[in-house]
C-alpha positions in Angstrom: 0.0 0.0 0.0 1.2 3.6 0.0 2.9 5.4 2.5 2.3 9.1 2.7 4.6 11.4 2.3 6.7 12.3 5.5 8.9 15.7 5.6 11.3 17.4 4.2 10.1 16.2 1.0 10.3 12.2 1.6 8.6 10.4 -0.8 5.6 8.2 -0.2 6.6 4.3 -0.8 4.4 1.2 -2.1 4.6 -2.5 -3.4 2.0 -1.9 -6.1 3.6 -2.1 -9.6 1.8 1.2 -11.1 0.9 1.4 -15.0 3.0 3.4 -17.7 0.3 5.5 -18.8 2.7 8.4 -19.8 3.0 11.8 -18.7 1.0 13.3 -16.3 1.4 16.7 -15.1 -0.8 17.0 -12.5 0.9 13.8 -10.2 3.5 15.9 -7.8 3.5 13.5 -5.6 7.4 11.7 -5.7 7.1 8.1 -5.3 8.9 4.6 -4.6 7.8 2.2 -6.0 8.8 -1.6 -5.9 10.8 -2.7 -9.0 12.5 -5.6 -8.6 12.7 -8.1 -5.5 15.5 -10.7 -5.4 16.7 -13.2 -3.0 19.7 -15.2 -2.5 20.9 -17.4 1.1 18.6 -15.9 3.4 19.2 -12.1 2.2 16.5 -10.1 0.0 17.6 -7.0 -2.3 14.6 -4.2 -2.7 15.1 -2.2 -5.7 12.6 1.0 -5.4 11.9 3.2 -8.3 11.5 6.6 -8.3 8.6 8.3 -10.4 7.0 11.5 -10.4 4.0 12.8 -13.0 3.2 9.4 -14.3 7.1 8.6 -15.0 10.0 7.0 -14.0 13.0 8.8 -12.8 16.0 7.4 -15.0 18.9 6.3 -12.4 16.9 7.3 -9.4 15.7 5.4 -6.6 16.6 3.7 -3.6 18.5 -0.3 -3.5 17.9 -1.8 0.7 19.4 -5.0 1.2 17.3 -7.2 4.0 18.2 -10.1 5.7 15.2 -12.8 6.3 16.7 -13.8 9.6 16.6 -12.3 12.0 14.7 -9.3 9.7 16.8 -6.5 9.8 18.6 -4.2 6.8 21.7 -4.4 6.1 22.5 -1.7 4.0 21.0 0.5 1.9 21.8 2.9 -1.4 19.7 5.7 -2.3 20.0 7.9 -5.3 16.5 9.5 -4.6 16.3 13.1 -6.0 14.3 15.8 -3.6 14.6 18.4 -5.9 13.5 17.7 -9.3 12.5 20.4 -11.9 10.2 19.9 -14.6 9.8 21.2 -17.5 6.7 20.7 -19.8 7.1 21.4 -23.5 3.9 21.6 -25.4 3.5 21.0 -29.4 3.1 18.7 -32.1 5.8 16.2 -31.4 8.1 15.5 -34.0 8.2 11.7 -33.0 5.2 9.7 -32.5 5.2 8.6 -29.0 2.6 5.7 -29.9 4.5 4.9 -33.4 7.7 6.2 -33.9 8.9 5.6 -37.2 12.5 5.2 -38.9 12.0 7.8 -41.3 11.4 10.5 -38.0 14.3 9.0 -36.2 16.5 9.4 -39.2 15.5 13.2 -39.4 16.1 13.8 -35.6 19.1 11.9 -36.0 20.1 13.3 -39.5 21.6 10.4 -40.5 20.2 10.8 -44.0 18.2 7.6 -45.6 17.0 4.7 -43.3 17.3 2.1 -45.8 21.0 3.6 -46.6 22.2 3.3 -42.9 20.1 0.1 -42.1 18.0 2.1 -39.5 15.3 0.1 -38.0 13.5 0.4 -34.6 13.5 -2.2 -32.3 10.3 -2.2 -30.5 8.1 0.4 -29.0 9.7 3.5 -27.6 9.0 4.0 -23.5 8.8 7.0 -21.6 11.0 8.6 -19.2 12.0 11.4 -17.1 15.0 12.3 -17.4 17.5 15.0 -16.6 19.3 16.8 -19.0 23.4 17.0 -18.8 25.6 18.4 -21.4 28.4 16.2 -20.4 26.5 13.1 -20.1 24.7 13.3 -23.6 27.2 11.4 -25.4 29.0 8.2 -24.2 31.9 9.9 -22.5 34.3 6.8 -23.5 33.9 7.8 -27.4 37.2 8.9 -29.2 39.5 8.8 -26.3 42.3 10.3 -27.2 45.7 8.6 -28.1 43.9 5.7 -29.0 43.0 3.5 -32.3 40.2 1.7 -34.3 38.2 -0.2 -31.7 40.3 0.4 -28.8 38.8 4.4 -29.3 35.8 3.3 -27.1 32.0 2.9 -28.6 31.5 4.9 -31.1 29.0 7.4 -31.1 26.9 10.3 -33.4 27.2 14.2 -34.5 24.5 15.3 -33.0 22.7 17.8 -33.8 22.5 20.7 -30.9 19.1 20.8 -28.6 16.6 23.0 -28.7 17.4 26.5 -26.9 14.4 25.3 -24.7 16.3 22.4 -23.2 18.0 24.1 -20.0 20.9 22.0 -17.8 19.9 20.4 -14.9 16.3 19.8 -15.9 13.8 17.1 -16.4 12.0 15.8 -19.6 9.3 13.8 -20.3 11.6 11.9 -23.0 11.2 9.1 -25.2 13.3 5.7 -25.1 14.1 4.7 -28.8 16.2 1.4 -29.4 17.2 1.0 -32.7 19.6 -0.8 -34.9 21.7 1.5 -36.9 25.1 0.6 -39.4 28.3 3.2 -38.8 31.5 2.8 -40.4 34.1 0.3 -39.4 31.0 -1.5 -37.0 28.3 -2.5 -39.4 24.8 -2.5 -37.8 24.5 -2.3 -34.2 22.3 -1.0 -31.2 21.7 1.7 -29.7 19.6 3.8 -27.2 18.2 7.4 -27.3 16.6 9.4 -25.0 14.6 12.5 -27.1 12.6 14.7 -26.4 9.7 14.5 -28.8 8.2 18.2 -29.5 11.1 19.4 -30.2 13.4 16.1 -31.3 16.1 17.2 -29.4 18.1 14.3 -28.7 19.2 14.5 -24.7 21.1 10.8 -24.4 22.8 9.1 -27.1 24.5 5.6 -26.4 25.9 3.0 -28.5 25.2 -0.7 -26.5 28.6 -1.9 -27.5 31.3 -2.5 -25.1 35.2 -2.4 -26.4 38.0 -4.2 -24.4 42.5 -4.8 -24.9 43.2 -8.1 -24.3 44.5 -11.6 -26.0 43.5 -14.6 -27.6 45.1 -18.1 -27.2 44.3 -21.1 -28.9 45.3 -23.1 -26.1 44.9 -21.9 -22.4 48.2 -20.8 -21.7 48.1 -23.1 -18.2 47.3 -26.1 -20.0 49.7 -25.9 -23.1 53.0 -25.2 -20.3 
């Protein structure tokens, strides 16, 4: 059940798994909400969403790890966020959020033709609140410096700037996109987009790759000594 909110701005918790039924403005009411309950010899981890007007907070929430006996918590991790600033764009949105098509992506994007680049979306596109960050837009492992070919980091976009709307620091209502798309040197892979859809400015741009320096033996080199 829910727990009403306490001071100081503490959020009100509960155990019922509450709908994605997009944004809504009008629900100022910060929540936690159970998402995800494991357990393992005798211990239980509570993973506790954060969501506010209809949406889940990306990266916020609280983690409490329980032991079953006797019942106590061990520890506990919270990235809950008391101050959070909204921002409400209104317009004709430039992606669907129902149906977002390849051929809209690709113009957000502008990655010219979908069929040329192999765009293609990979399911339907989720909502979010999330906060925008300059520094965090792009995969900050791209293009390291000193480096070569795949050993660079994932590789990554030119993006198109945001929309002088978008301010630092502030929450969207943003759309999840992950879609297949082919880059030189990679061929087609995944990614993950965060973008705001009235005014397609993309706020989050990730590649779901993962690069790594390392060798490759034939024979493990224990067993061949």
């Amino acid at each position: 059940p829910d727990v009403p909110c306490g001071p100081c701005g503490s959020p009100a918790f509960t155990t019922k798994k509450l709908p994605d039924r997009g944004p809504d403005p009008s629900d100022t009411t910060s929540r936690l909400v159970l998402a995800e309950q494991n357990s393992l010899m005798g211990a239980t981890t509570l993973g506790f969403a954060q969501r506010l007007c209809g949406l889940q907070i990306w990266e916020a929430g609280v983690s409490v790890l329980a032991q079953e006996q006797p019942p106590q918590v061990v520890s506990a991790q919270s990235q809950y966020r008391r101050e959070v600033k909204v921002d409400w764009i209104e317009g004709r949105p430039q992606l669907d959020p129902k149906k977002p098509t390849p051929a809209a992506l690709a113009k957000i994007l502008r990655v010219g033709s979908p069929r040329q680049f192999a765009l293609k979306i990979n399911g339907p596109a989720r909502w979010w609140l999330y906060r925008f960050e300059r520094a965090k837009r792009k995969d900050p492992e791209s293009k390291q410096p000193g480096l070569k070919g795949r050993s660079q980091g994932p590789p990554t976009l030119v993006l198109p700037e945001v929309d002088p709307r978008i301010e630092e620091g502030v929450h969207y209502a943003a759309l999840e996109v992950l879609f297949s798309l082919a880059v030189p040197s990679w061929g087609s892979i995944n990614w993950r987009a965060f973008v705001e859809p009235v005014t397609g400015s993309v706020l989050y741009l990730r590649s779901l790759v993962a690069c790594a320096t390392g060798r490759v033996y034939r024979t493990d080199p224990t067993v061949q000594t």
